[in-house]
C-alpha positions in Angstrom: -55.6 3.6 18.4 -53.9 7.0 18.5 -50.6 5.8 17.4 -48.9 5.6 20.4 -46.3 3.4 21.0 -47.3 0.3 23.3 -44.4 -1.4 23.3 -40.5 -0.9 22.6 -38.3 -3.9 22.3 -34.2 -3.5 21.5 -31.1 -4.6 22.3 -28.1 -2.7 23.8 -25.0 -3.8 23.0 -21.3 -2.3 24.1 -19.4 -1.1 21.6 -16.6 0.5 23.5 -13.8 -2.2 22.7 -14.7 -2.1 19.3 -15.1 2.0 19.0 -11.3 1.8 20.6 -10.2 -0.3 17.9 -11.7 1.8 15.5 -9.8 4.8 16.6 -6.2 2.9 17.1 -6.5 1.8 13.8 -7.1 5.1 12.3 -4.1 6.3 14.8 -1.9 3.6 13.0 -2.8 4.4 9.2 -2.3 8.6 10.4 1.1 7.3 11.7 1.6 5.1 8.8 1.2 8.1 6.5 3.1 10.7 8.3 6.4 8.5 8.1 5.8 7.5 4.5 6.2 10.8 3.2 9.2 11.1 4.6 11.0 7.7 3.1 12.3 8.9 -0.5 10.7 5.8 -2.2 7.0 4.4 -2.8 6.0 2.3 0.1 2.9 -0.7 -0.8 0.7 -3.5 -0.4 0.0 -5.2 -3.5 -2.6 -7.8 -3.7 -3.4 -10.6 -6.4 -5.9 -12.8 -6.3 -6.1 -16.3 -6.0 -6.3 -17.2 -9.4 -3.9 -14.2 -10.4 -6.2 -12.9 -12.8 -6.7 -9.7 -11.1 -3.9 -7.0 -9.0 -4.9 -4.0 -7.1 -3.0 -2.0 -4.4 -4.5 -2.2 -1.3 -1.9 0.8 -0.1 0.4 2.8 -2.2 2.6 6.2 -0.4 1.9 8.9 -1.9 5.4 9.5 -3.1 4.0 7.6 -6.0 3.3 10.6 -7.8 7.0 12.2 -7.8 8.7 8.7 -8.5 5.9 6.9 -11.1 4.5 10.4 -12.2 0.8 8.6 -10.9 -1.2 9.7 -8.2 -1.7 7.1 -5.2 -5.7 7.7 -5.7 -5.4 6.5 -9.3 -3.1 3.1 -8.5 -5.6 1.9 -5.9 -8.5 3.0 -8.6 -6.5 1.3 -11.3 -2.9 -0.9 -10.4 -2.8 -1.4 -14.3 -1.8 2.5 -14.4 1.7 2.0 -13.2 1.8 -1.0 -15.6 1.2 1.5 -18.7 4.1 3.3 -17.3 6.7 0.4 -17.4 9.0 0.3 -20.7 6.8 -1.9 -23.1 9.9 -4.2 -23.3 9.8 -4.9 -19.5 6.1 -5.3 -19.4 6.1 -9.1 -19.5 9.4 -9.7 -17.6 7.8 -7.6 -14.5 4.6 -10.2 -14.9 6.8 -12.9 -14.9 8.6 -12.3 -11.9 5.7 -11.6 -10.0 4.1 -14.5 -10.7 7.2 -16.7 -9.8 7.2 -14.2 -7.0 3.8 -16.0 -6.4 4.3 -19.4 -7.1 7.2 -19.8 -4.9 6.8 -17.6 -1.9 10.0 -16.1 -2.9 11.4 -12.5 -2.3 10.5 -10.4 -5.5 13.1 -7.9 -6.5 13.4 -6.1 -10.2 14.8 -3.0 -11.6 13.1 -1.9 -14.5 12.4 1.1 -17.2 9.9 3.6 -16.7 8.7 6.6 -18.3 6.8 9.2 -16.3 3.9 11.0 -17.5 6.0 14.0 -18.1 8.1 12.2 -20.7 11.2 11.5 -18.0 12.6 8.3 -18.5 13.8 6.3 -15.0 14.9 3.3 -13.3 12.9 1.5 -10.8 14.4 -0.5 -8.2 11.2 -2.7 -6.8 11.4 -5.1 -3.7 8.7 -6.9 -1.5 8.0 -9.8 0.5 4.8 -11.8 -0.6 2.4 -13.6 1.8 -0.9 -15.8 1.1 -3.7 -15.3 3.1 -6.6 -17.3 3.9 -8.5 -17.3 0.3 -5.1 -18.2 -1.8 -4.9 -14.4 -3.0 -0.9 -13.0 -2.7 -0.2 -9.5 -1.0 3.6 -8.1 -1.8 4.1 -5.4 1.0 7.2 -3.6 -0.7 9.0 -0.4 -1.8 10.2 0.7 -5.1 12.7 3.4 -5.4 14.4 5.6 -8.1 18.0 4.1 -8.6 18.7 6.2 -11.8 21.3 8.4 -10.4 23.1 5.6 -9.1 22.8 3.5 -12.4 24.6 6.7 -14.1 27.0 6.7 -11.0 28.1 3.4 -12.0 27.9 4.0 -15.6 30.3 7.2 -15.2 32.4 4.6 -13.1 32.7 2.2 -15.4 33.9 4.7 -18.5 36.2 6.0 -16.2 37.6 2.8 -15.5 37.9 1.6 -19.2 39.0 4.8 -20.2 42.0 4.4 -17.4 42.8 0.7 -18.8 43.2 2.4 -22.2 45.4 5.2 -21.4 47.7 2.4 -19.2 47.9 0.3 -22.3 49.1 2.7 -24.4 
């Protein structure tokens, strides 16, 4: 024997369909991108699983970093990282509503306290839709934005206001 092949056996199998698919998909998450840095909020898919032990985000914009002060590479490493950012006192009633969120199939909507890594306090304003697939784990495809200005907006408004009622009832 002088090592020469005798025999070759294979299979050929078209792959065109699925090499198309390939590339529209990667065309749709380009086009997915491009638009998200243009919305001024976070845009995200946030899964759970099925026993809602554990919560990751399957996508995150990557406006993440100018509203939560986190990159979007370190949320889809580590979800729990925008967690650390949440006021401590809001910690447990942002649980809470996600798991209700959960439970009922209902729309999940919160504001809440954060504090960016730079030390800027801020108010989140967080929205999504949840679905169940298949294996019982819950996705929230959402967006979270900064409402601060408006919260002082309506705070100004609201001293004005008083301050009006006062000067009438003297």
């Amino acid at each position: 024997l002088d090592g020469t092949p005798r025999r070759m056996l294979g299979t050929q199998i078209d792959i065109t369909s699925q090499r198309e698919l390939e590339t529209q998909a990667s065309a749709d998450r380009s086009r997915l991108a491009l638009i998200a840095r243009h919305v001024p909020g976070v845009l995200y898919q946030y899964m759970q699983s099925a026993d809602g032990q554990q919560g990751w985000f399957a996508y995150v914009s990557e406006r993440c970093e100018a509203i939560f002060g986190v990159a979007a590479s370190e949320l889809t490493a580590d979800a729990s990282a925008l967690l650390r950012r949440v006021h401590p006192d809001w910690r447990e009633r942002l649980r809470t509503s996600l798991a209700v969120s959960a439970v009922h199939g209902a729309q999940w909507r919160l504001e809440f306290p954060i504090r960016r890594r730079d030390g800027v306090d801020r108010w989140l304003l967080g929205a999504a839709s949840p679905q169940r697939d298949a294996e019982g784990r819950t996705a929230w495809l959402g967006y979270i934005a900064d409402v601060s200005d408006l919260r002082e907006l309506e705070a100004a408004s609201r001293d004005k206001a008083a301050a009006e009622a006062a000067s009438r009832a003297k």
